[in-house]
N, C-alpha and C positions, 0 to 999 in steps of 0.2 A: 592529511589532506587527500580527497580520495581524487580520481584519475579524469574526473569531469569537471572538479575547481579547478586541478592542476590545468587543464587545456583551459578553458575559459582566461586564468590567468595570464595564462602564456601569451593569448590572443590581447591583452590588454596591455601588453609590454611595451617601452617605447620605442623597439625596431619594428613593431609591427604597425604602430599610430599614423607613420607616414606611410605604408602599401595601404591600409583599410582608406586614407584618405585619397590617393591619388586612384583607388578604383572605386571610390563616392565621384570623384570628380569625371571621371573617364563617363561612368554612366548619367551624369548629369549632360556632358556635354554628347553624348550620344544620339541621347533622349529631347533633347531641345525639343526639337521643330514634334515630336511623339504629342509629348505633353503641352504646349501650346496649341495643337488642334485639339485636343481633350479642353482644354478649355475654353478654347472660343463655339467648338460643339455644343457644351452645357448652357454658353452662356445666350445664344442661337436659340437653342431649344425652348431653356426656361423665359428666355427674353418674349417670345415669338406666343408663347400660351400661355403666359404669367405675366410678369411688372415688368418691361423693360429697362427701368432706370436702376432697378438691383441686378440684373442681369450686369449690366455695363458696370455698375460698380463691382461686384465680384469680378470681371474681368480686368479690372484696371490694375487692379490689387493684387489677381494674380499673375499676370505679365510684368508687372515690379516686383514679384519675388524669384519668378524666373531668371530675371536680368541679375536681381543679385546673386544667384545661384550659378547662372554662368559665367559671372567674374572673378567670382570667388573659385570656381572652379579652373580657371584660367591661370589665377594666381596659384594654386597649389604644382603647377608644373615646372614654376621657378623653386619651387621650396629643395633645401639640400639637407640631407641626411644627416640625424643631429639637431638639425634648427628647430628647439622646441619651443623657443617663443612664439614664431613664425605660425607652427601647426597650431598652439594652441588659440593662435588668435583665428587662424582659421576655423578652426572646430567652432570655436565662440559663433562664429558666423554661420556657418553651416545649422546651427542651435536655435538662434534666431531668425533666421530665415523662416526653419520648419516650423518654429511656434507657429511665426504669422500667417503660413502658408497653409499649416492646417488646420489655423482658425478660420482662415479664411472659406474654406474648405464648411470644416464643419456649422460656420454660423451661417452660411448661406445655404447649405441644407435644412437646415433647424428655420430658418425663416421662410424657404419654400415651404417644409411640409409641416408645419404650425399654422400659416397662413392663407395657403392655395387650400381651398376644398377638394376632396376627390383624390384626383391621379398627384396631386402634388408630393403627397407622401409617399405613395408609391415612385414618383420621381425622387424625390428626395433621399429615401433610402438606399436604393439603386445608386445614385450617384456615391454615397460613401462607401457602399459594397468596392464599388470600381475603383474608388480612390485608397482603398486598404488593400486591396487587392494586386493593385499598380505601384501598393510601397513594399509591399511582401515580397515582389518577385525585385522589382529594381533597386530599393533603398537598403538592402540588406546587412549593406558593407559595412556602414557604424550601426552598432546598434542603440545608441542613445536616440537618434535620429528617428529610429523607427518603433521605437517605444515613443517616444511621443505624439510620433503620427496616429498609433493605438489607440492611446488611452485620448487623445483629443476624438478620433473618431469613436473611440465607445461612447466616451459622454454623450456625443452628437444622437447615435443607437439610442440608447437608454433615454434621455431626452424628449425622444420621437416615439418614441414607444410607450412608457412609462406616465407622459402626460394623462391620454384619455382614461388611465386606469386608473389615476390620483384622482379627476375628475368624475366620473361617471361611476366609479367601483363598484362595475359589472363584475356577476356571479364568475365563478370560475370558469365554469364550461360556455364562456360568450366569445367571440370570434376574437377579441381584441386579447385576451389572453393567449388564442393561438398566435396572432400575429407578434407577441410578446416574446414568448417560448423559440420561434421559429426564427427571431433576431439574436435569441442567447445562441441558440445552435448557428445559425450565420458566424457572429463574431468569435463562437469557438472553433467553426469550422478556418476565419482568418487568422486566426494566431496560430494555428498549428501550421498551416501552408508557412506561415512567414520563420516558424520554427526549425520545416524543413531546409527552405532555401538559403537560411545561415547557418545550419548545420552541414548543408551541400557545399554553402561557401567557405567552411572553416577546414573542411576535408581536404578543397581544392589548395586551400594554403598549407595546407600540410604538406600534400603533394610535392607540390613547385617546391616548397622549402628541403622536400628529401632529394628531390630534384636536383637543386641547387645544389645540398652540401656533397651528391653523389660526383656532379662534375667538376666540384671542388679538388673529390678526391681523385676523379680521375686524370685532372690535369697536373696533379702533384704527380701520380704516378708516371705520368707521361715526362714529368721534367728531371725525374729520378732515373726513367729509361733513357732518356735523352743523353745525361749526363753521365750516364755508364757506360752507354755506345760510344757515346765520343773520346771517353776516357782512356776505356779497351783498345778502340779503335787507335786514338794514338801512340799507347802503350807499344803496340805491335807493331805499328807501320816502320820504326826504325831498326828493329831486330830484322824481320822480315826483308827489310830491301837488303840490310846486310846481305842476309842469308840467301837473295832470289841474286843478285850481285856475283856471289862467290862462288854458286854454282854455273855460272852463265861463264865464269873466267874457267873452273876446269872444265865443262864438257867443250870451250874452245881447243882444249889440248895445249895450251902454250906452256903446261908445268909437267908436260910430259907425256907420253902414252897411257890410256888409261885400259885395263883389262877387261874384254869384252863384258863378263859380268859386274863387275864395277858401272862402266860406262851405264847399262840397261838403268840401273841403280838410281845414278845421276843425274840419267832424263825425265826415270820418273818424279823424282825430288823435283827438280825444275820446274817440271810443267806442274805438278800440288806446288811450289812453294809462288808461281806467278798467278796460281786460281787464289790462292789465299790474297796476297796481293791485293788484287781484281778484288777481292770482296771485301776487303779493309777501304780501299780507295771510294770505292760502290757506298759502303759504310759511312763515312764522312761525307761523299755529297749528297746524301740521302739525308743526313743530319742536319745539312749548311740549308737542304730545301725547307726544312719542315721548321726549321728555327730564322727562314728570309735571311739569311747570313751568305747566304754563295750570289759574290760579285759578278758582274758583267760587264765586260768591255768593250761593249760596242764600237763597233768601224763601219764604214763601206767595204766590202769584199764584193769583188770582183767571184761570178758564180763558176765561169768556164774553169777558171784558172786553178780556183778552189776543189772542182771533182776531179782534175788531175793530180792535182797536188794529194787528195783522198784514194785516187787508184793507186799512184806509186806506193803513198802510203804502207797501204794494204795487200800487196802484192804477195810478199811471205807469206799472209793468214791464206792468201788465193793459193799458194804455192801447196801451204800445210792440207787442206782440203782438197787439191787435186781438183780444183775450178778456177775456170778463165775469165777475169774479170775485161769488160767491154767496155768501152766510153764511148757515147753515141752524143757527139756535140755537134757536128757535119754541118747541120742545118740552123743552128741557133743562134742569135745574135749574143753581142756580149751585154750582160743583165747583170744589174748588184743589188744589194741587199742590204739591210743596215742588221747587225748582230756581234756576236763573241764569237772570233774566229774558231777560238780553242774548244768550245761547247758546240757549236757546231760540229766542226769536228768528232767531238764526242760521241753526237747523236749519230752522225752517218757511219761512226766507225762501228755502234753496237748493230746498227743495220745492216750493213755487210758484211760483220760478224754471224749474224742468224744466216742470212744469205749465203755465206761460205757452209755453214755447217750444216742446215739443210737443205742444200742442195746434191743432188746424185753426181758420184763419182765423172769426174772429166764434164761435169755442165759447165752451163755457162751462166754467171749475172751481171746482168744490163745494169749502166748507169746512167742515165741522162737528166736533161730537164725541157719544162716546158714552158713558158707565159702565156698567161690569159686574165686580161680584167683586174690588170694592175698587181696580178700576183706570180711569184716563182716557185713552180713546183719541183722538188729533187725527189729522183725516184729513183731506188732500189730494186729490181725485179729477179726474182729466180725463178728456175722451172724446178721445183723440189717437191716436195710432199704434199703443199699445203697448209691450210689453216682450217681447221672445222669451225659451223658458223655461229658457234655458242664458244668460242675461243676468247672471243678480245679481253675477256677478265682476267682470263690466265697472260695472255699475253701483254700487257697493261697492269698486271696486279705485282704485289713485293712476292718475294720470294718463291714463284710459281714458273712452272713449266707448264708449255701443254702437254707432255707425258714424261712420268718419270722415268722409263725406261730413255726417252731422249734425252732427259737432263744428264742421265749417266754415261751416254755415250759422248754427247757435246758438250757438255761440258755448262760450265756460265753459274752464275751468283742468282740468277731471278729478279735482278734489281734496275738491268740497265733498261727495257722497253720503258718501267715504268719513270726512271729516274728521268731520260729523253723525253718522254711526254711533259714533266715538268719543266724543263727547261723550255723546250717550245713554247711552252705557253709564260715563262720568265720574258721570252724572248717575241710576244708577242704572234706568234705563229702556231700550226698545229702539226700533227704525226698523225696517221693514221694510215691502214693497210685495205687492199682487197683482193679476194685469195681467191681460188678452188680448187678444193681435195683433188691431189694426183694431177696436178695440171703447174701449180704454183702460185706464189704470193709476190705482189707487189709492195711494197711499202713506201710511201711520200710523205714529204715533208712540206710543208705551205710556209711563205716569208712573205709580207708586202715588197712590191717591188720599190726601188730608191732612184733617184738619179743621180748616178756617179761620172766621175769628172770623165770616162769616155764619151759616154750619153752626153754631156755637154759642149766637149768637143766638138762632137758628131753637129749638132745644135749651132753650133759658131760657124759650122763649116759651110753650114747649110744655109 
């Protein structure tokens, strides 16, 4: 079987009978209102210089095969994959329709230009030009459908042509043999256009179909990486916290003195064994997001109470960096929120985290917030380095730094900007920063504001 049956076949297969029918039907119902002024056009025209009452009858005939082309096209969007009784009654129908519709077609050209003197032929012709022309580009998708629009319009051609030379058989070189000659080149010039267009259409199914089986594979690979991370992932989180555990109990010293080079040792295990950690934990919530598995326990929180509770917090990381962290509440009412305390948390903690580490020796980062317009904004601010203004990919992307020489001095997984972006948005809220080099960067967080039971006191008292 060589490689042009093969595709032909393939296309005729029954996983492909319901796509070929439901993009017949998409372009039917496209095309309505297209094809219903194509023919109330013709029927205007020919009505208006010709017989009126064949006008009207070819119009009547053709807006009842329309109607059943758009029901039928309507029913196929119910049809479910598999239902081959379903499609085949459709196809049956789609079959008959086109008989009637391009009989109707062709025997009301054949009775214009047989009957009208003159331009009638010339109209007449023209109009099956346009109507095989109009099944070439749009009917393409079955092609039974459009072989028979064909060969009803050839006969139509041949018919119209072929007459006055059974009749009159004029010499060769008489004009009606050009007109002859000049209708074979016409209908050979339709059938190779309609040739094209389902050769274009069968390409395009190829396409979509490599398409398809590609993001077939690529969501297998992704539930393979999925399931390896998560795996790894937990494999290691219980050795590790051992291990992050039992270094945190000797560099306390409670098992003894530890010897200067020993201790060095120690701390740096310590501090690689809690960045491992941090990126197993990073690991998993980054898994919980991308598979909608990481819960949310929404509350009311109280905001003041909350960026205290986030300064104390963090105080050490301030301590480790040799920066002062500030709480600027002075002026603010008390405001709540609805969200996950602990993800919250989260988010403000990987923000103060960048805030501590690039920020310059002995600075300072501001925390406050503000309302406006029904919303709570928590901000973050340092006076550090910066952000460049082609940064937020990096700083928003998985496992990126905006320079690796920074990532190696500060440290960090590459995971948490991006992981807190998702969450805010789990959470209904957003993250986003605005910087300038050698000046510094702010970071905020957006929450709708809630009415919490202070706010309703307030409200009772009032």
């Amino acid at each position: 079987m060589t490689a042009a049956m093969s595709g032909r076949t393939a296309f005729a297969t029954p996983r492909y009978r319901l796509k070929h029918l439901q993009d017949y039907a998409r372009a039917v119902k496209a095309l309505t209102w297209q094809r219903q002024s194509i023919f109330a056009a013709v029927a205007v025209l020919t009505g208006w210089f010709f017989t009126p009452w064949k006008a009207e009858l070819f119009f009547a005939i053709g807006m009842l095969c329309e109607l059943a082309d758009l029901r039928l096209a309507n029913r196929v969007d119910r049809v479910r994959e598999g239902d081959y009784k379903t499609m085949s009654k459709l196809m049956t129908g789609f079959v008959i329709n086109t008989v009637i519709s391009s009989l109707t077609i062709g025997i009301y050209a054949m009775w214009v230009g047989l009957t009208e003197e003159g331009v009638g032929l010339f109209t007449a012709l023209f109009c099956l030009s346009a109507g095989a022309i109009f099944a070439a580009i749009n009917n393409h998708q079955i092609v039974r459908l459009l072989v028979i629009r064909f060969v009803i319009y050839g006969v139509a051609f041949l018919v119209l042509t072929t007459r006055d030379l059974i009749v009159y058989r004029p010499p060769l070189t008489s004009e009606l043999w050009l007109q002859f000659f000049t209708v074979i080149f016409v209908m050979y010039f339709l059938i190779d256009c309609s040739r094209s267009f389902l050769r274009m259409y069968r390409q395009d199914l190829k396409r979509l179909e490599d398409l398809q089986q590609e993001h077939e594979r690529t969501k297998a690979a992704l539930v393979v990486k999925s399931q390896f991370v998560a795996a790894v992932s937990h494999e290691l989180r219980t050795p590790l916290t051992s291990i992050k555990g039992s270094l945190e109990l000797v560099n306390t010293g409670k098992f003894g003195e530890i010897p200067s080079r020993a201790k060095h040792l120690l701390e740096v295990a310590g501090r690689n064994s809690k960045r491992l950690a941090d990126l197993v934990d990073d690991l998993l919530d980054l898994q919980k997001l991308e598979e909608g598995k990481m819960t949310f326990d929404n509350q009311t929180i109280e905001v003041r109470s909350f960026l205290a509770d986030a300064v104390n917090d963090h105080q050490g990381l301030a301590d480790q960096y040799n920066v002062t962290l500030n709480i600027h509440l002075e002026d603010t009412p008390a405001v709540h929120v609805r969200a996950d305390r602990s993800r919250l948390m989260q988010v403000l903690a990987n923000i103060i985290s960048n805030a501590a580490k690039f920020s310059m020796a002995k600075g300072d980062v501001d925390i406050g917030l503000s309302v406006a317009q029904g919303w709570i904004r928590i901000f973050v601010r340092d006076y550090g380095i910066g952000i460049p203004e082609d940064g937020k990919e990096k700083v928003f992307g998985r496992f990126t730094q905006l320079d690796p020489s920074d990532q190696r001095k500060c440290g960090g997984t590459g995971l948490g900007m991006n992981i807190s972006r998702e969450i805010m948005s789990a959470l209904g809220g957003l993250i986003d920063y605005e910087s300038t080099l050698g000046v510094g960067t702010t970071f905020y967080v957006d929450l709708p504001r809630v009415t919490g039971p202070e706010d309703r006191d307030m409200s009772a008292r009032a």
